[in-house]
C-alpha positions in Angstrom: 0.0 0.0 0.0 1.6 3.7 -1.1 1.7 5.6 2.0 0.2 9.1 2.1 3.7 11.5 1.1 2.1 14.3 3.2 2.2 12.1 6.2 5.0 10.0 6.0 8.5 10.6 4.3 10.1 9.0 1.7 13.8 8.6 2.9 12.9 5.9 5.4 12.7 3.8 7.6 10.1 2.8 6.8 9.8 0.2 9.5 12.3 -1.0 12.6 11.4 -3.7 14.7 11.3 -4.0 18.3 14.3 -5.4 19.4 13.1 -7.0 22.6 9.7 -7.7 24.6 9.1 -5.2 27.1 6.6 -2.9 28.6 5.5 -1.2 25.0 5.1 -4.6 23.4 2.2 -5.1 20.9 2.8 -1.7 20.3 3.7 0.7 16.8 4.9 4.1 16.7 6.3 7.0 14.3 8.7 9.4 14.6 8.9 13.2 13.3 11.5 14.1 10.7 13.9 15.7 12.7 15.5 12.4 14.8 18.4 10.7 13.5 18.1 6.9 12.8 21.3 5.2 11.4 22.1 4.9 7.9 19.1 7.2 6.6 18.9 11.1 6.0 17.0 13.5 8.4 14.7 16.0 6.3 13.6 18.4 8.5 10.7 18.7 6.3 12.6 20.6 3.5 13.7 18.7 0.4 17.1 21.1 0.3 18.0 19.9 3.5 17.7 16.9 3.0 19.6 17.0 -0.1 22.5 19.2 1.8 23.1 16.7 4.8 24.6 13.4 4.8 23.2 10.1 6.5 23.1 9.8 9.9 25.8 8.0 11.9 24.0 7.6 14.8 20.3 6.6 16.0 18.2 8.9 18.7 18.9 7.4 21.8 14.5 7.8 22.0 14.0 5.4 18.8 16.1 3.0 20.5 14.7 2.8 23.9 11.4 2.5 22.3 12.4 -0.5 19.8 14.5 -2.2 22.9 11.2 -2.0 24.9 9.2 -3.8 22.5 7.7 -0.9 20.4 7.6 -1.4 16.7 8.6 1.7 14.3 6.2 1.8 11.3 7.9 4.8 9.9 9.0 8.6 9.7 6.8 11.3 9.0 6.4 14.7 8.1 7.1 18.3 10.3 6.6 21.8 9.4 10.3 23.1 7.4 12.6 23.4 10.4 10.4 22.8 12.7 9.6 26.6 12.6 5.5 26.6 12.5 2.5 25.4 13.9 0.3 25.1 11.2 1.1 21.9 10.2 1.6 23.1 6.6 4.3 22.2 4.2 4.7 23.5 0.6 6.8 20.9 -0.5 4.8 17.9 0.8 1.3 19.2 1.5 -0.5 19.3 4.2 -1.8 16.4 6.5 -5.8 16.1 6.7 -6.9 16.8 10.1 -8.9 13.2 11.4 -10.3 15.2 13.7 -11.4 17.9 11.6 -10.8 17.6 7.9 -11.5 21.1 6.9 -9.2 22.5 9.7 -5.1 22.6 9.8 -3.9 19.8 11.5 -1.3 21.8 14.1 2.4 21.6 13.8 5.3 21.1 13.5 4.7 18.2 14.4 2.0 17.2 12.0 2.6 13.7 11.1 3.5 12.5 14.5 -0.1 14.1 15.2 -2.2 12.9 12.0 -1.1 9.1 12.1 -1.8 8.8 15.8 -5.6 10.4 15.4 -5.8 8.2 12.1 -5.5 5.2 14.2 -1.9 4.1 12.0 0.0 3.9 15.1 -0.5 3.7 18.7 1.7 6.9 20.1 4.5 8.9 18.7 7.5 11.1 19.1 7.6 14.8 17.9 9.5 17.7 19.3 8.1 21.1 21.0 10.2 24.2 20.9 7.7 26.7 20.5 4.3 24.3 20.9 5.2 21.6 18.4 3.4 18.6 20.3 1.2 20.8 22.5 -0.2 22.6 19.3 -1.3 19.6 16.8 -2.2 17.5 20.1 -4.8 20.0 20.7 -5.9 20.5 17.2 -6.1 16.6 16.8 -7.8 15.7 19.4 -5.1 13.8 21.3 -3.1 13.8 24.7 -0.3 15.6 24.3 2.9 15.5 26.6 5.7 18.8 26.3 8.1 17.7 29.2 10.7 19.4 31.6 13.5 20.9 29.4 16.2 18.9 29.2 14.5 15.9 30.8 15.0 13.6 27.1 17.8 13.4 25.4 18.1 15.4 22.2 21.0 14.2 20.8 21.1 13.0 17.1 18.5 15.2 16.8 17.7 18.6 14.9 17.4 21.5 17.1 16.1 24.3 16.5 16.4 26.5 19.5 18.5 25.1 22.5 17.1 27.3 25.3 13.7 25.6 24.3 13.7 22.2 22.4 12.1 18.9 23.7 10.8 15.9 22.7 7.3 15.1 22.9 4.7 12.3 23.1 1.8 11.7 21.4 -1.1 9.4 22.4 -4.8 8.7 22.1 -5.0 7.0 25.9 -3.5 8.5 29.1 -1.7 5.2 30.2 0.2 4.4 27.3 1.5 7.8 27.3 2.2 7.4 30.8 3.8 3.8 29.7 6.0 5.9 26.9 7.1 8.3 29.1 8.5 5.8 31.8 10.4 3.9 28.7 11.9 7.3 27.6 12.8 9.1 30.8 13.1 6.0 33.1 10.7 7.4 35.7 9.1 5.0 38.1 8.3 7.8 40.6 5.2 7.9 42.5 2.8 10.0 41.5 -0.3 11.8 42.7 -3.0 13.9 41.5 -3.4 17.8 42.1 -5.6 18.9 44.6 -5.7 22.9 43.4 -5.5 24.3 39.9 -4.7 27.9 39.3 -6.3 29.4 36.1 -4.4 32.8 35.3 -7.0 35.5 34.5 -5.6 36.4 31.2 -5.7 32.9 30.5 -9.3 32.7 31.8 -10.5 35.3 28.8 -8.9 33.4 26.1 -11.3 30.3 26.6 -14.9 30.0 25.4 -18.1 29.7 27.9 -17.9 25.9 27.2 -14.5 24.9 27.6 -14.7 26.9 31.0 -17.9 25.0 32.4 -15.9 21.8 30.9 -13.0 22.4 32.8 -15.2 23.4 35.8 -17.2 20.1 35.8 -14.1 18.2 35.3 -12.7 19.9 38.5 -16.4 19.5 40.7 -15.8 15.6 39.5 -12.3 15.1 40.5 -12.6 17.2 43.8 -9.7 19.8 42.4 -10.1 23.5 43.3 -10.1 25.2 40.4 -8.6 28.7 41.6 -8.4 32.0 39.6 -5.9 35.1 40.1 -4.0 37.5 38.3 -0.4 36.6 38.8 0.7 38.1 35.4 -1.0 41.1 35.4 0.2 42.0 39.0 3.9 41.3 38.2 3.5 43.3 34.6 3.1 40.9 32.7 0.8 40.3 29.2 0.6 37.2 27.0 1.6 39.3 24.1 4.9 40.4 26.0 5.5 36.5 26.7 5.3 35.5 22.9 7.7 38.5 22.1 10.1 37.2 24.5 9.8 33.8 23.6 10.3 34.2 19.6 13.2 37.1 20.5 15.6 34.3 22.4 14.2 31.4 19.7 14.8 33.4 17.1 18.3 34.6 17.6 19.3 30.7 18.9 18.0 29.7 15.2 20.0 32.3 13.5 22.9 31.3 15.5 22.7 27.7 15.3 21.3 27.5 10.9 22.4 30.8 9.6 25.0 29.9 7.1 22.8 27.0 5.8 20.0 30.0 5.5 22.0 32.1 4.0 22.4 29.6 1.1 19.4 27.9 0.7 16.4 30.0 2.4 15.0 30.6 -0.8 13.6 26.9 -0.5 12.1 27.5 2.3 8.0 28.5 2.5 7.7 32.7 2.0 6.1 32.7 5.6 8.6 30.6 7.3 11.4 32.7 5.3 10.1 35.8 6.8 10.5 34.6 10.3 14.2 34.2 9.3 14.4 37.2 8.1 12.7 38.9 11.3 15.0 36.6 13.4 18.1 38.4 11.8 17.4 41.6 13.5 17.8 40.1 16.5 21.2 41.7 18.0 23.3 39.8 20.7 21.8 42.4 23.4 18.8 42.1 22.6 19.0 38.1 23.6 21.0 39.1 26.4 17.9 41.0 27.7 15.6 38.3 26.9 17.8 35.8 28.0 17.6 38.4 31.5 13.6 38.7 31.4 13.2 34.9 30.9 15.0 33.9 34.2 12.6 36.6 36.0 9.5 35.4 34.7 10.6 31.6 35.0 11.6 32.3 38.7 8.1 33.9 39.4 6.1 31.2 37.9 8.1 28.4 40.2 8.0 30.0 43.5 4.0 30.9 42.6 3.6 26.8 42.0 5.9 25.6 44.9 4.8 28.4 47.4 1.0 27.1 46.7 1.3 23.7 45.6 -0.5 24.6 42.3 -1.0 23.2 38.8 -1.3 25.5 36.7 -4.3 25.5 34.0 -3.8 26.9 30.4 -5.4 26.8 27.4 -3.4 25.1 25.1 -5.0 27.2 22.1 -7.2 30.2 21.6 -9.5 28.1 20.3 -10.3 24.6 17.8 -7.9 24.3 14.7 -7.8 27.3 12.3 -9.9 26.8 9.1 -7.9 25.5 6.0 -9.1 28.3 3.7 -7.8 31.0 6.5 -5.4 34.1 5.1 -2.1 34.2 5.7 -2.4 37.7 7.4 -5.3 36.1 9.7 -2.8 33.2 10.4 -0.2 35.2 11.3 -2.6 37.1 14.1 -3.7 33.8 15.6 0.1 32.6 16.1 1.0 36.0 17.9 -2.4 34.4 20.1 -1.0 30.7 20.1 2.2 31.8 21.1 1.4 33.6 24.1 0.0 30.3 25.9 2.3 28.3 24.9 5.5 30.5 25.8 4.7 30.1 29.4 5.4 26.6 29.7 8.1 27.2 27.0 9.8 29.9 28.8 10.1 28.5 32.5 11.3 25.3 31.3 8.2 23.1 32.6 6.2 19.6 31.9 3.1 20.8 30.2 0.0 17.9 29.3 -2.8 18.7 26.9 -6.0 17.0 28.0 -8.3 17.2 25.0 -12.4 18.2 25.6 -15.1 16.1 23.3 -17.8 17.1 20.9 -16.7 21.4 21.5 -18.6 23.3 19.3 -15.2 25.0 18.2 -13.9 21.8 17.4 -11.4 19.5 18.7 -9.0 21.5 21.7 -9.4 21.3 25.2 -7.1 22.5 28.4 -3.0 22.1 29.4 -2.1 21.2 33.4 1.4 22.4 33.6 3.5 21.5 37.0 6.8 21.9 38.4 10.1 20.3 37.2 10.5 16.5 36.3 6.8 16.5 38.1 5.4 14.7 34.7 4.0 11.7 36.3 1.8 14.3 38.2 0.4 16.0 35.2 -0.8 12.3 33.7 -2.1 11.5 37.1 -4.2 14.7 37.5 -4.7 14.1 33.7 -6.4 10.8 34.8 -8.6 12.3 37.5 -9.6 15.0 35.4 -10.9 13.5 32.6 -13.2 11.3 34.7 -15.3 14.2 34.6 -15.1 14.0 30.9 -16.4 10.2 30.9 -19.2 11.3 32.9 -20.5 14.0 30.7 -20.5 11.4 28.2 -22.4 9.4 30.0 -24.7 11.7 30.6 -25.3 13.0 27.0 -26.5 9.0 26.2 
């Protein structure tokens, strides 16, 4: 059977076995176009990057705990160019239909890693999330989504894009095979237990619809959880729109710093929208990071003391809304990232586990709510995942 090329790439693998039984037996997964396996060639979603690297010499250290665990590879698929979108968009390839909502953008970058998992092709997958990469199509897709601590997986033999931000990611349709995942890849076996408070930011609060609100409310009634609002931000002067700012200021000097002689030579391959990023990024002077670099250790130093000091999980909304419409401009687009990227930077820019929990049958369509926690405090999250969504269950229940 031809696989769809705007899902899966055509470089290979296109299957690895598991190497051993283990905990993820039984079980298939794909991985996003920007981890190394041995002997093939990493794309990074653009066909003059692919064309300008060699093969790798080494496998992702991820891919092979997963195979030696008894997972089974059933291929490579495809990411926004460079990993620098979340649309979920590729000119060169095309663009993944959305299971969840065909006439929608699927989320990116990591699109594919999102699309086969909602498409029932695999059972979980690996992506990466710099700027909202798994949190973005995970919300979009209708799956759980996990962004963990910075610098909690190992990245090497693997693109990066921006070091003070890049993780790896995991996708899943069920909360305990992503837990399952996420033991094999970390080598957790902490205990866990759920949140008893969660703190929804005001600013936060406004960017969610009446019904993902009373969704997230009922979820908290049903799981006993104290679902506690405030205005943290505001009070220490800050906006979302100054958080995105900040965020894309350090990303997009790391970027220029780590890609720009390859950008110098072939950015004309890349998409016009993408390309103007890089362009933006260039303006970016070394004080200017320095002073982000500066901001980013303030606001990353309020937001732990405000969850250690209260024992809190945060609550954010992991988008403004359901998945953008297929057919929206450019210029429209553009808005709605400045949006994205103001929820998703907070996570992003303290360094922090953050776990999309997705809401059924939304009349936006498919999104739902992030729990974001402390350091290496994942196992938490998925618990307080689990307790939440009971609530979820039960308004199924109820609607039969």
């Amino acid at each position: 059977m031809t696989k769809d090329s705007r899902v899966y790439c055509s470089q290979g693998p296109e299957q690895l076995p598991a190497k051993e039984r283990g905990s993820l037996s039984g079980t298939q997964f794909v991985f996003k176009d920007l981890f190394d396996v041995k002997g093939f060639k990493t794309g990074a979603g653009n066909p003059q990057w692919l064309a300008t690297h060699p093969c790798a010499p080494t496998t992702s250290s991820l891919i092979s705990k997963l195979l030696n665990n008894g997972a089974e590879c059933v291929g490579r698929v495809q990411t926004d160019e460079l990993a620098y979108s979340l649309n979920g968009q590729n000119i060169h390839y095309g663009t993944p239909v959305n299971p969840a909502a065909p006439d929608c953008i699927p989320g990116g970058s990591s699109s594919g890693s999102a699309v086969t998992v909602a498409n029932g092709e695999c059972d979980f997958s690996i992506g990466t999330d710099t700027g909202g990469s798994v949190r973005v199509p995970a919300s979009y897709c209708g799956l759980f989504g996990l962004r963990p601590t910075l610098g909690s997986l190992d990245l090497h033999a693997c693109f990066e894009l921006s070091k003070s931000f890049d993780t790896a990611g995991i996708f899943s349709r069920e909360l305990p095979l992503l837990r399952k995942v996420w033991r094999v890849l970390s080598g957790s076996k902490s205990e866990s237990r759920s949140a008893t408070h969660l703190y929804l930011d005001n600013q936060c609060a406004h960017v969610l619809s009446e019904e993902r609100l009373a969704c997230l409310k009922h979820w908290c009634k049903q799981a006993d959880i104290e679902l506690i609002c405030g205005d943290l931000l505001h009070e220490n002067g800050w906006q979302l729109s100054d958080l995105s700012l900040l965020f894309r200021t350090i990303q997009g000097f790391e970027i220029i710093q780590k890609h720009g002689l390859w950008l110098e030579q072939h950015g004309e391959s890349l998409d016009p929208t993408i390309l103007e990023r890089v362009k933006w990024s260039r303006t970016i002077s070394e004080q200017d990071y320095l002073q982000a670099l500066d901001k980013q250790a303030k606001f990353k130093e309020l937001i732990t003391y405000h969850l250690t000091e209260y024992a809190l999980v945060w609550a954010i909304p992991t988008t403004p809304s359901g998945p953008p419409a297929l057919t929206m401009s450019g210029e429209a687009l553009a808005t709605y990232r400045m949006q994205l990227m103001g929820l998703t930077s907070i996570a992003g820019l303290s360094g922090l586990p953050q776990l999309h929990l997705p809401m059924q049958g939304l009349q936006e369509g498919p999104c739902g709510i992030s729990v974001m926690s402390l350091t290496n405090r994942e196992e938490d999250l998925i618990t307080t995942g689990e307790a939440l969504i009971q609530g979820e269950k039960l308004v199924q229940g109820d609607s039969k």
